[in-house]
C-alpha positions in Angstrom: -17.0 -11.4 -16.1 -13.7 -10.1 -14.2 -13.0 -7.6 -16.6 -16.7 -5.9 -16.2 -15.9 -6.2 -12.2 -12.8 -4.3 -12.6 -14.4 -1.5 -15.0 -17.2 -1.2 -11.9 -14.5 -0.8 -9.5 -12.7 1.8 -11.4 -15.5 3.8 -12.2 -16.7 3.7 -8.0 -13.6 4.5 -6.9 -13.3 7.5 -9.5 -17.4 8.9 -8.5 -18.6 7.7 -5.0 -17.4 8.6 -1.7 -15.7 5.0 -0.7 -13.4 6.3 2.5 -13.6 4.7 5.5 -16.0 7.0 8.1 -13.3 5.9 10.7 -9.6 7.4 10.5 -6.4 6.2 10.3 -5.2 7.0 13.5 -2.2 9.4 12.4 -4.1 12.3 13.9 -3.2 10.4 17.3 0.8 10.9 16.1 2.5 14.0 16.9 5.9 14.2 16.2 8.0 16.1 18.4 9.2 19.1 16.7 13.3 20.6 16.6 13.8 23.9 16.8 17.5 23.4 16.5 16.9 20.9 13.5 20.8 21.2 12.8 20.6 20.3 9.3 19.8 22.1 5.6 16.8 21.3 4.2 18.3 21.2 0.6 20.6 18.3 1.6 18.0 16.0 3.1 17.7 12.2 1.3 14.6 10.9 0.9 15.8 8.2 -1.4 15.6 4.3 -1.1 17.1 0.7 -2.4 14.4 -1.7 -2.6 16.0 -5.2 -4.1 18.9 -3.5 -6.3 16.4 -1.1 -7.4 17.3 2.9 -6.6 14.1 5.0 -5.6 13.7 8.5 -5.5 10.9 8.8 -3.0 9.5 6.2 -0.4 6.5 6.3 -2.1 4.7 3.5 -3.7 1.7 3.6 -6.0 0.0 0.9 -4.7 -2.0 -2.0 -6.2 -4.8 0.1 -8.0 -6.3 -1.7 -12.1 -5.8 -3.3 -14.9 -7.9 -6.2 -16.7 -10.3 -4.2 -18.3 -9.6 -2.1 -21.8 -10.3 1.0 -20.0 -7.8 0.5 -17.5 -4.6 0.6 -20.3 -4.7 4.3 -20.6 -4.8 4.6 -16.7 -1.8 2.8 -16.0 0.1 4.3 -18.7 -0.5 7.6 -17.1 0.6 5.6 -13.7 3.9 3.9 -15.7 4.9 7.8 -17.1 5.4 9.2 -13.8 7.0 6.2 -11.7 9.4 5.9 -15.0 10.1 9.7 -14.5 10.1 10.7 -10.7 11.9 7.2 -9.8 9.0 5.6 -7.3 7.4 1.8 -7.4 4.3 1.0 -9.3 1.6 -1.9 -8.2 -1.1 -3.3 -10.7 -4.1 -4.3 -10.4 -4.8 -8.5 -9.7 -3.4 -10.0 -13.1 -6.0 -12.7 -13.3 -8.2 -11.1 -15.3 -5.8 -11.3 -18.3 -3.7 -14.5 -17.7 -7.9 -15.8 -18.1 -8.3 -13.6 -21.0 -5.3 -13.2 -22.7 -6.6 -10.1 -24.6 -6.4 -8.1 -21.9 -2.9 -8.2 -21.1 -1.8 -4.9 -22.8 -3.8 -3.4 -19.9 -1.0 -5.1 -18.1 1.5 -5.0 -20.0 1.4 -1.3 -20.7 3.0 -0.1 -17.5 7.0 -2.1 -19.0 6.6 -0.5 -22.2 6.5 2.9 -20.5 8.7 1.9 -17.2 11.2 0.0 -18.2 13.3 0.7 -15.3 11.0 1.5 -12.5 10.0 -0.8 -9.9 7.1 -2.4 -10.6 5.0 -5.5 -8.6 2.7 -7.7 -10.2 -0.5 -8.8 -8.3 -2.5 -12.2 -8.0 -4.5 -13.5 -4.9 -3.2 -16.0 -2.2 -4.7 -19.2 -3.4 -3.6 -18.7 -7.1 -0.3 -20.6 -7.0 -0.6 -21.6 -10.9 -0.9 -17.8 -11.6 2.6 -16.7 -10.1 4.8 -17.5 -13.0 2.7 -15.8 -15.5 1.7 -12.9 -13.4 5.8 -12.2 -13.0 6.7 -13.0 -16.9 3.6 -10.6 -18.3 5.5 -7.2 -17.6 9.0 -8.5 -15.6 7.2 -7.6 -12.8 10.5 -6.7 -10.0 8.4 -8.0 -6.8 5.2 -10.2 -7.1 2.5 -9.1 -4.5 0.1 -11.2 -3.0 -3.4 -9.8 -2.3 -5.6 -10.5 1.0 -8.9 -9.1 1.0 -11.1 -11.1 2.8 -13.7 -8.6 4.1 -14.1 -7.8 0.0 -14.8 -11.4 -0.8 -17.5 -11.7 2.1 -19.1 -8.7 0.8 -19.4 -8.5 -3.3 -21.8 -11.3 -4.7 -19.3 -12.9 -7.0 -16.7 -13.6 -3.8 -14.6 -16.5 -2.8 -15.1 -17.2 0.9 -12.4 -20.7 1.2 -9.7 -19.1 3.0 -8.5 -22.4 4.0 -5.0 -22.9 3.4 -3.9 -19.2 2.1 -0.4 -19.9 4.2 0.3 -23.2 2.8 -0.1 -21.6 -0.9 1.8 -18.4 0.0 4.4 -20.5 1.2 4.5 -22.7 -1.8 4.6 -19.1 -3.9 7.6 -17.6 -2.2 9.4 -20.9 -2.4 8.4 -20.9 -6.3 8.9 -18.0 -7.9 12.7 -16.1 -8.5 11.3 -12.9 -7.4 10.7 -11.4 -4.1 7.6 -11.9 -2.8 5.1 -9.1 -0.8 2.2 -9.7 1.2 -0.7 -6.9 1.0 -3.8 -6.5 2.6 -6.6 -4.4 0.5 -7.9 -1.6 3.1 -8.3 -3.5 6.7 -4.4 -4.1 7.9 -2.5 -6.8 8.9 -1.8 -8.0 12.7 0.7 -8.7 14.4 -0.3 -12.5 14.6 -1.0 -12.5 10.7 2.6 -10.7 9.9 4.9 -13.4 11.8 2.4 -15.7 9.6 3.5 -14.5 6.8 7.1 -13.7 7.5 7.3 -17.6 8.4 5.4 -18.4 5.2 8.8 -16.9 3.3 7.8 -13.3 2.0 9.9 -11.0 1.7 7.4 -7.7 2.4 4.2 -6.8 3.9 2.1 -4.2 2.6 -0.4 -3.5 5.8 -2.8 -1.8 3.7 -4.7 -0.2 6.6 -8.1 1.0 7.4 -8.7 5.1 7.4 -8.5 4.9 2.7 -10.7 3.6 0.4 -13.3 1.0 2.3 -13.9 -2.1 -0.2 -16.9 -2.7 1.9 -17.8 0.2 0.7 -17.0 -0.2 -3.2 -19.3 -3.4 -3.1 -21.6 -1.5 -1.4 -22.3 0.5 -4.8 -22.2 -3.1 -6.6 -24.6 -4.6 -4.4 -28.1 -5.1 -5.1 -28.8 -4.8 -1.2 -26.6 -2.6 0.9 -27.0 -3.9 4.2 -23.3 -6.1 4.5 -21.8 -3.4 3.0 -22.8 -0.7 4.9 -22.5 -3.0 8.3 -19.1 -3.8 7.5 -18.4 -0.2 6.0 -15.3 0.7 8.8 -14.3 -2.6 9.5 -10.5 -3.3 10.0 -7.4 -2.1 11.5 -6.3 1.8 11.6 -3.1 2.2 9.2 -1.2 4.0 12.3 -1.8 1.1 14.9 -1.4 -2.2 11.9 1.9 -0.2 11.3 3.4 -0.7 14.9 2.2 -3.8 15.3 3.4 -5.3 12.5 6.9 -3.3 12.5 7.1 -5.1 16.0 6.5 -8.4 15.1 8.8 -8.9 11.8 12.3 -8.4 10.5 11.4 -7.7 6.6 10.8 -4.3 5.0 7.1 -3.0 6.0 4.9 -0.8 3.6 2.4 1.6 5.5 -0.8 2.5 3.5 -4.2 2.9 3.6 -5.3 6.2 4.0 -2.1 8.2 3.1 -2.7 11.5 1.8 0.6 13.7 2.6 4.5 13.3 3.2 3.4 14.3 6.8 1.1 11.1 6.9 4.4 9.7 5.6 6.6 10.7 7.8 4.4 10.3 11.1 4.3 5.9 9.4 8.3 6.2 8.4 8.9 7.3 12.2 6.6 4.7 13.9 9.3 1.8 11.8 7.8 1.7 8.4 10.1 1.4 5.3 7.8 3.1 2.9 4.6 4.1 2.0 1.8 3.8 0.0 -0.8 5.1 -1.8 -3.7 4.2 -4.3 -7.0 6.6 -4.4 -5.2 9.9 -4.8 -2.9 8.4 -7.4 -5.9 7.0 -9.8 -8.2 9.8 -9.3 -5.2 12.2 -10.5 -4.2 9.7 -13.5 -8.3 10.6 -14.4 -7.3 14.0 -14.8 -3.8 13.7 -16.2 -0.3 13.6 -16.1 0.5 17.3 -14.8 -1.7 16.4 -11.7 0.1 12.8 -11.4 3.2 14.9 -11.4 1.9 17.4 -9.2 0.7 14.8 -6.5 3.9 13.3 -5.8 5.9 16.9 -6.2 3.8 17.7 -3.0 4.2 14.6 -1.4 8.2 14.6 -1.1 8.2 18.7 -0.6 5.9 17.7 2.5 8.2 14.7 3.2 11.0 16.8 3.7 9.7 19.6 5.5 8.5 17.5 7.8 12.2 15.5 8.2 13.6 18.9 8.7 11.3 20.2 11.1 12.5 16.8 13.0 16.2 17.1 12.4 16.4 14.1 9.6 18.9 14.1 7.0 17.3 10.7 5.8 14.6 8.5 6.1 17.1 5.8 8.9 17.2 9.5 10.7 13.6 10.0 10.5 12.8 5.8 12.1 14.4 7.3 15.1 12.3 10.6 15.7 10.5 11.1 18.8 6.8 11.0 19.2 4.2 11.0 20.8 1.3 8.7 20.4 -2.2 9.3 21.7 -6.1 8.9 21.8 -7.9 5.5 20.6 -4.8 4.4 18.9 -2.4 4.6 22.0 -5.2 2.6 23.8 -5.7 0.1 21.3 -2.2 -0.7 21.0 -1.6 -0.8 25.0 -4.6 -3.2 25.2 -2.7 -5.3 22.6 0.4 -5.2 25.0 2.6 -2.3 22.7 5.0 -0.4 24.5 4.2 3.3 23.3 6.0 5.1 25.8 9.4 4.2 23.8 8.8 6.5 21.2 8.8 9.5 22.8 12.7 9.3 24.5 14.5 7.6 21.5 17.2 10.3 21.5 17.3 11.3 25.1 
């Protein structure tokens, strides 16, 4: 059943080690630190518009549960703090419960306790005769579609068809009356698959890079026999080089994510083009232990935002897309071999 698939997931993610062994490439980023940073710290903006909507922070809580019982109190715990510190919210696929209508409270949940945040609703790229319900369960404000491929190969119960995933994410942006984003789950997007998508008519992309949470390596656990799992552990593209290729490629907002930990991570993906950020792992391990470390998470996260804006001379996050920096190691080679101009990051103000 989905819902006991989703219970296994959460409980993984909250008790094994499921990171990637590889990084994300952001230790290959330095930013070129100001020494005459010319502003005041306490006036720096780290605020955002995303479709009408005001955010606080350029954080997202990314796509994380939900179609299981246990999952309600989670993302009610998730719903409380976007309401309150003014950041988007992603839930979990909504299958589950437009399948099993009793689960939608676990769904449902996040409204009655955000009614003004931001929050995206979730279902996978072939499930066109989802979209409508998946939008109408909670007025979900962007509807995301999920890609996750390597996941399907790996766990026993997978769909493996990927044949016309364009066609139907075309047919759901044309469909639906809400914005539409694109999201990997953990292995990133490439430059080839964003101006897919960007043709196809959404309106985001999510890269979901690899460096987090490996889903090769949460069906690892599930599997009887570890061997695909395992092989496939580090599969995928490093968040810090699916970020420049895809912010090369498109002209619609681009969320970084997969492996971000800090406001530094943040700032190093804001400054190589991305819109915002993301985050999943972090944010459901701390909703395991409570609000006050929910809170306490994303405190952190903007304080290290903006120290790391000032320490670059950025009064807001436009500012900080135009910081110089310098990128390195694997990631500059990988993105050179793929024909990316790195050099142009490091004289962008000179």
């Amino acid at each position: 059943m989905i819902s006991d698939r989703k219970l296994e997931h959460l409980l993984i993610c909250k008790n094994y080690d499921v990171n990637y062994k590889k990084t994300t490439g952001f230790e290959d980023i330095d930013l070129i630190h100001r020494a005459l940073p010319e502003i005041n710290k306490e006036n720096i903006d780290i605020s955002t518009d995303v479709f009408g909507k005001k955010l606080d922070s350029p954080l997202f809580i990314t796509a994380i549960t939900g179609g299981h019982p246990s999952a309600k109190a989670i993302n009610k715990e998730l719903a409380i703090v976007a309401e309150d510190k003014k950041i988007g919210l992603g839930l979990g696929s909504q299958r589950a419960a437009i399948v099993h209508p009793e689960l939608n409270d676990t769904y449902t949940v996040v409204r009655d306790y955000a009614p003004n945040a931001l929050l995206l609703g979730n279902i996978g790229a072939p499930q066109i005769e989802l979209a409508e319900d998946a939008v109408e369960m909670f007025d979900a404000d962007i509807l995301a579609i999920h890609l996750n491929p390597l996941q399907e190969s790996i766990q026993p119960e997978g769909d493996v068809d990927a044949r016309g995933y364009i066609d139907s994410i075309s047919e759901i942006s044309r469909s639906i009356n809400v914005p539409v984003m694109a999201k990997e789950t953990g292995t990133g997007i490439s430059s080839e698959d964003a101006i897919s998508l960007e043709n196809a008519g959404v309106n985001f992309i999510d890269i979901e890079g690899a460096g987090g949470t490996s889903w090769a390596a949460v069906e690892t656990y599930r599997a009887e026999g570890r061997y695909l799992g395992e092989l496939f552990w580090d599969w995928g593209i490093p968040t810090a080089v699916s970020t420049v290729e895809v912010v090369n490629s498109v002209n619609i907002p681009v969320i970084s994510s997969g492996g971000i930990r800090s406001g530094l991570d943040a700032a190093k993906a804001i400054a190589l083009g991305a819109d915002a950020v993301g985050m999943a792992l972090p944010a459901l391990q701390n909703a395991y232990k409570g609000q006050e470390y929910l809170v306490k998470m994303i405190d952190n996260f903007n304080e290290s935002l903006k120290i790391a804006m000032f320490l670059l001379g950025a009064n807001n996050l436009e500012e900080l897309k135009q910081s110089n920096l310098i990128i390195k190691g694997e990631t500059k080679n990988w993105l050179e071999s793929r024909g990316f101009d790195t050099k142009k990051y490091a004289k962008r103000n000179l």
